[in-house]
C-alpha positions in Angstrom: 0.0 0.0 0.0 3.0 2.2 0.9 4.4 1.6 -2.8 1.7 2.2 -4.3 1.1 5.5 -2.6 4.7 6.4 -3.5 4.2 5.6 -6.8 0.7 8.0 -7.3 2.7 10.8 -5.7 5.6 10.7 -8.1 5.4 13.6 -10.5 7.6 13.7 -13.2 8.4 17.5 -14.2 5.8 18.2 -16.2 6.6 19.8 -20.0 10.1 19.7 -19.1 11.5 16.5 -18.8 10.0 13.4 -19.8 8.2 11.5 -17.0 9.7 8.6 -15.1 6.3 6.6 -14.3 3.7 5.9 -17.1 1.1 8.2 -17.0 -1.1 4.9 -17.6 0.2 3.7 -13.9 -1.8 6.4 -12.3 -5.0 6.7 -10.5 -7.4 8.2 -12.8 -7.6 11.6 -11.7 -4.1 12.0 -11.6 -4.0 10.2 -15.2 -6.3 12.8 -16.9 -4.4 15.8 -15.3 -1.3 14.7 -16.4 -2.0 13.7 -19.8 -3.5 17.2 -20.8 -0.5 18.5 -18.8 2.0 16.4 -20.9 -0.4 17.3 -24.2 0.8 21.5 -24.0 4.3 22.4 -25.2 4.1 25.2 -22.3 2.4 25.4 -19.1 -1.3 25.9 -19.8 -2.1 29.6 -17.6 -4.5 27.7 -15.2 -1.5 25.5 -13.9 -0.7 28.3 -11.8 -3.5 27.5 -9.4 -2.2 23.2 -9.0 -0.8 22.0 -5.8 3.0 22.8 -5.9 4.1 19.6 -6.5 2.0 19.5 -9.8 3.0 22.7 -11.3 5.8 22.8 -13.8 9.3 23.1 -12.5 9.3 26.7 -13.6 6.5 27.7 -11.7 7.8 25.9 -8.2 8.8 27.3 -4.9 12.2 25.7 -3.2 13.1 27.3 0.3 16.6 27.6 0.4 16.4 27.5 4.1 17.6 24.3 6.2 14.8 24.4 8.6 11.1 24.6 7.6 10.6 26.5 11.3 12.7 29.3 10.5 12.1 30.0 7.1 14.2 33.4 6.0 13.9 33.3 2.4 13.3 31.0 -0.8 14.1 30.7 -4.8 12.1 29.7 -7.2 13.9 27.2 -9.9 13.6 24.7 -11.4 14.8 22.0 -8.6 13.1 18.8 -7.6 10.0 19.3 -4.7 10.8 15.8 -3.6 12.4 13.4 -1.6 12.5 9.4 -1.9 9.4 10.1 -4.0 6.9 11.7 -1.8 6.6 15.5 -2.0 8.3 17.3 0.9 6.5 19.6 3.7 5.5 23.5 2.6 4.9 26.6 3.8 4.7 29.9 2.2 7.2 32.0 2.4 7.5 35.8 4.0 6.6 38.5 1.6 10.0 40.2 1.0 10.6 44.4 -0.4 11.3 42.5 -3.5 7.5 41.3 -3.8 6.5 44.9 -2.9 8.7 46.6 -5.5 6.8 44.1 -8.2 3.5 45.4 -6.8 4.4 49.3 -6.3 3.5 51.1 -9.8 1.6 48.1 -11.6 -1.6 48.0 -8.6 -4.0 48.9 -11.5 -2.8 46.6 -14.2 -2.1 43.4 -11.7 -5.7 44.1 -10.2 -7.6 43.3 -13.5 -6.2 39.7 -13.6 -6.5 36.7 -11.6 -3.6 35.9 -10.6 -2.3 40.1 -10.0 -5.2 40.7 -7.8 -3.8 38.2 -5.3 -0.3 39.6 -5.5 -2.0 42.7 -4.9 -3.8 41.9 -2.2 -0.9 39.6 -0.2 1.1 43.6 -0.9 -2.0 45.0 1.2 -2.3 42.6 4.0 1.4 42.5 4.4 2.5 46.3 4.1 5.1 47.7 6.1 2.9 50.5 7.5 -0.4 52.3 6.5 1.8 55.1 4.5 2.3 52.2 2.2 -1.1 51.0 2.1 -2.3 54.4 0.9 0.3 54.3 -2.0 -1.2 51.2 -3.7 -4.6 51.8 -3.0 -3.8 55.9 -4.6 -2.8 54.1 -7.7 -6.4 52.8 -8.4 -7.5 56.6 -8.4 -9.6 57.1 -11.2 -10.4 53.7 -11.8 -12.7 53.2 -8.8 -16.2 52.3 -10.6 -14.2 50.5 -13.4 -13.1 48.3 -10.6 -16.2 48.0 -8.4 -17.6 46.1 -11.5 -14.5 44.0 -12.6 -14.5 40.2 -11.2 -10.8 40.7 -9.9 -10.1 43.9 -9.4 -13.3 44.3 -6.7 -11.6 42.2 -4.3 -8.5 44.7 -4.5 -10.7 47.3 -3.6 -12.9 45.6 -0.9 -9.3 44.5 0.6 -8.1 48.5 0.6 -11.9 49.3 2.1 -11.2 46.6 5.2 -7.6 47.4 5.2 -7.1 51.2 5.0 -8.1 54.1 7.7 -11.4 55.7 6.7 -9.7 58.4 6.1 -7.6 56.8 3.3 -11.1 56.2 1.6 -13.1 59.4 1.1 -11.3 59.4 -2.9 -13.3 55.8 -2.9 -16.2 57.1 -1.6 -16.1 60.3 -3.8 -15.5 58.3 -7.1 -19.0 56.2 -5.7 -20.7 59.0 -5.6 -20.1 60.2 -8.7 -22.2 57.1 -10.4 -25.3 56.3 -10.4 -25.4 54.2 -7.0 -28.5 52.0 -7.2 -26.9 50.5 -10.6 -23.9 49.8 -8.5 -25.3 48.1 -5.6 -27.0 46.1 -8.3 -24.2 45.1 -10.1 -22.7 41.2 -9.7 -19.5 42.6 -8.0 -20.6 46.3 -7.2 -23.1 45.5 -4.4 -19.7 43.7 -2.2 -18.3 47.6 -2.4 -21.1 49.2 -1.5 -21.7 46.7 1.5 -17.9 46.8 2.6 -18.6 50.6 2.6 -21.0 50.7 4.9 -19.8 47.8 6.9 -16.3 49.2 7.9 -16.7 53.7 7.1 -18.2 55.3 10.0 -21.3 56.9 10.1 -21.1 60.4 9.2 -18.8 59.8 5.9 -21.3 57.4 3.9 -24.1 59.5 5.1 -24.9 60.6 1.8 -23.9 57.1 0.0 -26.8 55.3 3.0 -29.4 57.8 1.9 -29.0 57.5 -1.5 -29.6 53.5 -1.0 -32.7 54.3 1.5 -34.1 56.1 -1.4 -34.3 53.5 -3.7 -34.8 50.5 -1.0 -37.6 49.3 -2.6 -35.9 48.2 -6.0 -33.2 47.3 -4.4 -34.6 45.2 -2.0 -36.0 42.4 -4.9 -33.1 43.0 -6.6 -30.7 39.5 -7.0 -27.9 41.3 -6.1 -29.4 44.5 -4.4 -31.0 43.0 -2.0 -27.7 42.1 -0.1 -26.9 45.5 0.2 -30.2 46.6 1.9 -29.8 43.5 4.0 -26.1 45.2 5.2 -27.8 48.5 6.0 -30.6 46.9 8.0 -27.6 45.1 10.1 -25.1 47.7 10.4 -26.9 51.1 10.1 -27.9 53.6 12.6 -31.5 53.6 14.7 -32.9 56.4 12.6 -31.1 54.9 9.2 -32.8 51.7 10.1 -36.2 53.0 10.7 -36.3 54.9 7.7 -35.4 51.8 5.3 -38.1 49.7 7.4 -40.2 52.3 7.0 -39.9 52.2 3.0 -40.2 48.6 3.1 -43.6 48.7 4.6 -44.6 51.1 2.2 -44.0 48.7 -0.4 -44.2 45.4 1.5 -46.5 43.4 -1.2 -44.3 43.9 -4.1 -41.5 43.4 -2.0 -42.9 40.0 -0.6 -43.9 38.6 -3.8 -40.2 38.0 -4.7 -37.5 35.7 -2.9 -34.8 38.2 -2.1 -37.2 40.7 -0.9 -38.5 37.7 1.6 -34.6 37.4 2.4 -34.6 41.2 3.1 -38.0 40.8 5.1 -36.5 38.2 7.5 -33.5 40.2 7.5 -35.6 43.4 9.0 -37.4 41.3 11.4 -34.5 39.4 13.0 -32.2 43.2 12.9 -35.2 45.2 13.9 -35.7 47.1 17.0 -39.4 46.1 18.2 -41.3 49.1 16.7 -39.3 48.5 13.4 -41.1 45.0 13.6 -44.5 46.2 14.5 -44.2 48.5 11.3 -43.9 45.3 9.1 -46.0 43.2 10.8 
């Protein structure tokens, strides 16, 4: 059982050298990854995302330190991730001022793809100091709504929202406000800014931005995708912010009702509610 398990384990380097156990010897999972593997004449761009030990060589990670406790600093190369056959133990390395350099001056262009936004966001979480912060996050400047509705780059900017003082994001707010914000908190990826807005600014800077969303409530509240932001509001507003958006709910309640999300915001209201807000909708 012990060979055998030795034997599924060993990867040969895939697409550059050839492999030392017959891709027919494998289970068959590992048999169909490596076969499309071994069909490219380079690394397909999903390969990234494999387990270390199945990526080619030239996308690997080798510590160079002796002791996996006290890891100082790494190489990547092209040099085997194994020993006697089974793959050896792993742990991610420290980000270095080398990673941050990579990151400083390319925050917009890396945030647009799937792999950059990660980088981007491993830059944020491990900054030296807030000063730093702001300097990645100032290069998205200008590209604010752009990336509230890209599938990568929103989780840049939700990571500078939960990352960076408020005060660092009144240009995010401002850029917000300059759309039209009911299509925003109904967009796929817009409606998670809008909520990290009003879950971590404080109260008297997305003022304006809450009663913009209280307005339009109503809509919002059937809406797929809207109705999570109305949800957030009901949760984390203020008393009189809170009463107001019940308030508009029970205004509309049927239409609301009639639709699944708006039942979602409904049970939302009455589990956040403060006892008169429920006798309103009741």
């Amino acid at each position: 059982a012990v060979d055998t398990r030795r034997q599924a384990l060993r990867i040969a380097p895939a697409m550059v050298a050839p492999r030392r156990v017959a891709v027919a010897e494998q289970p068959l999972p590992m048999w169909s990854l490596l076969k499309r593997l071994g069909s490219s004449t380079q690394a397909p761009p999903w390969s990234v995302y494999l387990p270390e030990r199945l990526r080619p060589l030239d996308q690997r990670c080798v510590y160079s330190a002796s002791s996996y406790k006290d890891v100082a600093a790494f190489e990547c190369g092209p040099q085997s991730a194994f020993s006697d056959g089974l793959p050896s133990p792993r742990r991610r390395a420290p980000r270095t001022k080398l990673d941050n350099l990579m990151v400083a001056g390319r925050v917009w262009t890396l945030s647009q793809e799937a792999h950059g936004c990660r980088q981007v966001q491993e830059a944020l979480d491990h900054a030296d100091s807030n000063a730093q912060r702001d300097a990645y996050a100032d290069e998205l400047r200008g590209h604010i709504l752009e990336a509230a509705r890209c599938p990568h780059a929103n989780h840049v900017l939700q990571k500078c929202i939960v990352t960076l003082p408020a005060l660092s994001l009144q240009f995010v707010l401002d850029e917000i406000m300059e759309g039209n914000i009911s299509k925003l908190a109904c967009d796929k990826y817009g409606c998670r800014i809008v909520q990290r807005m009003v879950e971590c600014c404080p109260t008297p800077q997305v003022e304006g931005l809450v009663d913009r969303l209280i307005s339009d409530v109503a809509v919002l509240a059937g809406h797929p995708y809207g109705n999570y932001v109305v949800q957030v509001l009901l949760k984390h507003g203020t008393d009189e912010q809170r009463e107001r958006a019940t308030l508009a709910l029970a205004t509309n309640l049927r239409g609301i009702i009639e639709k699944s999300h708006g039942c979602a915001v409904m049970s939302t209201a009455l589990s956040y509610g403060e006892v008169s807000h429920r006798q309103v909708l009741a």
